[in-house]
N, C-alpha and C positions, 0 to 999 in steps of 0.2 A: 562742725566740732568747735564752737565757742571758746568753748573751758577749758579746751585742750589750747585753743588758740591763744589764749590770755595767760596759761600759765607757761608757752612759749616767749612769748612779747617780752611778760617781768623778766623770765629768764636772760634775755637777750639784755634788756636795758642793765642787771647787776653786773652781766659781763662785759659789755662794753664801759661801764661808770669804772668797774675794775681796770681793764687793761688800758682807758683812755680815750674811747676808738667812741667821740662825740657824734660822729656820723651816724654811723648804726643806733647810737642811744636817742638821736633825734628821729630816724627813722621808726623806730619801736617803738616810741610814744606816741606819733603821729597814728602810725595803724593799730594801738590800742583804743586811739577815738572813734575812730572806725569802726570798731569791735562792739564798740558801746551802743556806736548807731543801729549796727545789723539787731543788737539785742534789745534796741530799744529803750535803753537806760539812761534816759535826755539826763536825769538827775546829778548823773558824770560829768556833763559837759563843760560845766565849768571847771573842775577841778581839774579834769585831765587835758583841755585847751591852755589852761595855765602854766602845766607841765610840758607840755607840746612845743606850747612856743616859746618858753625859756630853752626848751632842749634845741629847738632851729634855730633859734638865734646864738646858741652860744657855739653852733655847730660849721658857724659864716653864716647864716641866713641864705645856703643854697635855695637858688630862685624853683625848683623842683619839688623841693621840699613844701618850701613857703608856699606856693602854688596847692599843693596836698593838704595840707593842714587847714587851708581858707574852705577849699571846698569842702571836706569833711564838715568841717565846722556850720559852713553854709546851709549842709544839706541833714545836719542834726535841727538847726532852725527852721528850714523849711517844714521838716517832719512835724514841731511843734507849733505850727501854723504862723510862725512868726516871719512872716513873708517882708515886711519892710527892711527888718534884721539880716534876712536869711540872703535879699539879691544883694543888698547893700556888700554884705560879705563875699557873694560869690563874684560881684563883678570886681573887687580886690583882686580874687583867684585868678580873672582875666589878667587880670595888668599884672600880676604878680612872676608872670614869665609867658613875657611876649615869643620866644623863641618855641614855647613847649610845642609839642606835634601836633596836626591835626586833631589825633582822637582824643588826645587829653583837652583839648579846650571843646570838640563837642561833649564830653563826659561835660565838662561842664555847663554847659549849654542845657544839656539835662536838665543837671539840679535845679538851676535858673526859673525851667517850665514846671519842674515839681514843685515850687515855692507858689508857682500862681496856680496849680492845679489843684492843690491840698487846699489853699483859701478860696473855692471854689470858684474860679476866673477859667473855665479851662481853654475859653480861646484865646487869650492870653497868650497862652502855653504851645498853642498850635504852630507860632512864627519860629521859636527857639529848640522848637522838637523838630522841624524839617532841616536848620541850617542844622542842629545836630548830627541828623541823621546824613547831611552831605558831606560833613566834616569830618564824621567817624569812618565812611564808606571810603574817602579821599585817602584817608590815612592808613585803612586798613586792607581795601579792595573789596568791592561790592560782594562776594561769598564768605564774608568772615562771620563768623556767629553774632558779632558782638552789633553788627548792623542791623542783622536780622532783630536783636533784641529793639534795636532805637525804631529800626520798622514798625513793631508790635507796639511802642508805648503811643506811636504816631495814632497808630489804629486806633487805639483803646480811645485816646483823647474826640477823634473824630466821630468815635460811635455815643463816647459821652456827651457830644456840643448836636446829636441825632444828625449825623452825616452817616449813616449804615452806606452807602454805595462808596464811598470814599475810603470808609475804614477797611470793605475788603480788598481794594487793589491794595492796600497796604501790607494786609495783615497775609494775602497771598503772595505777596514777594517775600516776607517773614518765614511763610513755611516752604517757596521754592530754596529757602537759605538753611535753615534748620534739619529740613527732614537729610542730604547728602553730607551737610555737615557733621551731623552729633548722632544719626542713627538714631538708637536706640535712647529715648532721653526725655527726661520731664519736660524739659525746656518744648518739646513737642507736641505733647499732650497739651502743655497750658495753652500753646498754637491754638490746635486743634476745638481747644474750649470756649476760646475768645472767639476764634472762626464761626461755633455753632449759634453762638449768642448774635454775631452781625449780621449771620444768614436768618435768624431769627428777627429782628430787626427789619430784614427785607421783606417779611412775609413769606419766607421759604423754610414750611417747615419742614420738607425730606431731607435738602441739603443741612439744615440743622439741625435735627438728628443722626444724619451721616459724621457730622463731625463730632459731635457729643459722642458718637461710640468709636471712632476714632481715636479720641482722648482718652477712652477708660480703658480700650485695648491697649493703650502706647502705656497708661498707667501700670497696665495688670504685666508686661512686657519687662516695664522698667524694675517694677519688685521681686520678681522673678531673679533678674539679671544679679539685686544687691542681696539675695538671700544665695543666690549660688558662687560668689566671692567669697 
């Protein structure tokens, strides 16, 4: 819900510009850039990075913040293939708050490998998606969905660089994490689709169509679920 989400954010930044409350008005600009990225609107970036970091910095320049802001930033560059821009910036986001948790510096680690995956390097990407994925699992504990997500982009890169054997021990520790975590859940299905495509890969077309209909079952499951709310 975008639209709805951006006319929260303004919301929040007029109120906090009102009652004073720099914190919150830096935070609200920061995840309005972020808002831009999900929708894809590089066009923003500068205008709203400008606003962003006058609002951190006039906020203390919280190391939390500053850290948020880079990598947002990082990983709107990265999207627009500007990969020399995009690590230059994310490895700021490192140093920008040495203290921050485990999963926030593999999140960033992420971006890092989406910068060399989008300009089409993707082994590259392969070193900074696995510490990712040890950093986020450290932080968060090996059944947290959010692993399973770094698992899956592990996969995807290994089935991209034609490693199909490698992408499935991946991409099946992805869905032993998803299917008890989330149940019922896209997040599943798109498992389940990536999974048919590697076993496809392997030359195995029954288990690749097992999971192809897998995925459209978990699909047909999940529409079900959001028409009966």
């Amino acid at each position: 819900e975008l639209d709805a989400g951006e006319t929260h954010l303004l919301e929040a930044i007029t109120a906090a510009e009102r009652t004073g409350n720099r914190r919150t008005r830096a935070e609200a600009w920061v995840r309005l850039l972020r808002l831009e990225h999900l929708r894809g609107r590089y066009d923003r970036l500068n205008v709203y990075r400008a606003q962003a970091e006058a609002a951190v910095e006039l906020a203390g320049n919280d190391p939390d913040q500053r850290a948020m802001l880079l990598q947002f930033v990082g990983t709107m560059l990265a999207a627009q293939g500007r990969r020399d821009e995009a690590k230059a910036v994310l490895r700021r986001a490192l140093a920008a708050n040495p203290d921050a948790p485990d999963w926030d510096r593999g999140t960033i680690l992420e971006s890092l490998a989406l910068a060399d995956e989008i300009a089409g390097d993707v082994r590259s990407a392969l070193e900074p998606l696995a510490q990712s994925r040890a950093l986020i699992e450290q932080g968060l504990g090996p059944s947290h969905p959010r692993v399973a997500h770094s698992l899956e982009s592990l996969a995807v890169a290994w089935l991209d660089v034609l490693e199909p054997a490698r992408a499935r021990v991946e991409m099946a520790r992805a869905l032993a994490i998803f299917e008890p975590a989330l149940g019922t859940h896209r997040s599943v299905a798109i498992a389940h689709d990536i999974m048919g495509f590697i076993e496809l890969e392997l030359a195995d077309t029954a288990a690749a169509a097992d999971q192809h209909r897998q995925a459209r079952s978990e699909e047909r499951r999940v529409g079900k679920e959001c028409r009966s709310r």
